[in-house]
C-alpha positions, -999 to +999 in steps of 0.1 A: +000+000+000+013+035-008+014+056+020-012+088+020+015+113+020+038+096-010+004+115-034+019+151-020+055+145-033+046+153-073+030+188-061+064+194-043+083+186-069+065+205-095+066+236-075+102+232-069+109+229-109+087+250-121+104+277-096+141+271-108+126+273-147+113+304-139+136+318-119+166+306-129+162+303-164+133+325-182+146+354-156+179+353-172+167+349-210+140+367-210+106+351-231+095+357-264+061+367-272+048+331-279+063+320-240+045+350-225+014+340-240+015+305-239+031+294-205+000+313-191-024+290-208+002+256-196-005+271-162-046+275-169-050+238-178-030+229-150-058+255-131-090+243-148-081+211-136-072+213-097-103+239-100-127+210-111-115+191-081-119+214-058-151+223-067-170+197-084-180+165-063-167+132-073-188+108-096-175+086-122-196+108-150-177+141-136-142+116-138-145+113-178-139+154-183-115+156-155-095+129-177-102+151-208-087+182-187-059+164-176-047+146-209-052+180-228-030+199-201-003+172-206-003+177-242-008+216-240+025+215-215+047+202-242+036+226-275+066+246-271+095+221-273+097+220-313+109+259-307+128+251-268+157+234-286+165+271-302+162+289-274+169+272-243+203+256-227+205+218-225+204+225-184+169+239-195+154+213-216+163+188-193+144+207-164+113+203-191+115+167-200+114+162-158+085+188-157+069+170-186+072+134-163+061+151-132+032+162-149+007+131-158+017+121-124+015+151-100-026+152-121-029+117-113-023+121-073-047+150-078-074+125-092-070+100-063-075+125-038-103+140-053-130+111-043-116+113-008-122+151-006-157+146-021-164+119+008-172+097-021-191+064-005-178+033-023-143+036-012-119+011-009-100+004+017-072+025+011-092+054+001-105+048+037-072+052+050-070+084+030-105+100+041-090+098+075-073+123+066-097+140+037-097+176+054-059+178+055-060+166+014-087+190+011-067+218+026-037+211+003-056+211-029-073+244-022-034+261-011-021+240-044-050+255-067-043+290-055-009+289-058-016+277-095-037+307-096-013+335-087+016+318-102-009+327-134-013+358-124+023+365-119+029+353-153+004+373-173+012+405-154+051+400-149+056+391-187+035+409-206+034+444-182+066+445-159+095+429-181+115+450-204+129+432-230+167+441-232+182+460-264+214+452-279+237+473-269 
């Protein structure tokens, strides 16, 4: 049996990697247009799906779209890498291709903690185990989601408001 807490480690790891992309590699080389616009709607899907499972009850009916979020965001996440290879260091790409495994998987521990934060009834017995602890899950999702949501935010408004983009001198 997994232990409960084993489903938190691919949010901590995505947080951590998504931070050193940003910060220590689209800080330094700056985005082009087509990054500032698109890593926003990378972070949405990752948003419209956490938001679904926060906020819609578990069924098996509501499962089928949260599948059809979550294998659109996985594809969505990877649209830029025929144009990375250009623009970004090995260091960098390799940072993706981790983000890119993390992915499927950090979605995935979403989706099996969503019937536990739902109280759904037919549980086995190691979702049992879980809804012991449901309102701690509960609690992470909903800090999860709106760190999602600012680290949106930040995006949209940093990139496309704040940054400069350097001249050549």
């Amino acid at each position: 049996m997994i232990p409960p807490f084993l489903l938190l480690i691919p949010f901590i790891v995505q947080a951590i990697a998504i931070q050193v992309d940003e910060f220590g590699f689209h800080i330094k080389r700056g985005l082009p247009k087509w990054e500032r616009i698109g890593h926003p709607l990378d972070t949405l899907s990752v948003l419209l799906c956490f938001l679904y499972i926060v906020f819609i009850p578990f069924s098996t009916a509501a499962l089928t779209l949260f599948l059809i979020l979550a294998v659109f965001s996985c594809i969505l996440v990877t649209k830029d890498e025929f144009v990375h290879k250009e623009c970004c260091p090995a260091k960098e790409q390799w940072l993706h291709a981790l983000l890119f495994i993390n992915h499927p998987i950090m979605l995935l521990s979403a989706g099996l903690l969503w019937p536990v934060i739902s109280e759904y009834s037919p549980l086995s017995s190691y979702f049992s185990l879980l809804q012991t602890r449901a309102h701690f899950f509960k609690t992470f999702l909903f800090i999860q989601t709106g760190f999602v949501c600012t680290f949106m935010v930040y995006q949209i408004i940093y990139w496309n408001f704040v940054w400069k983009e350097k001249k050549a001198s």
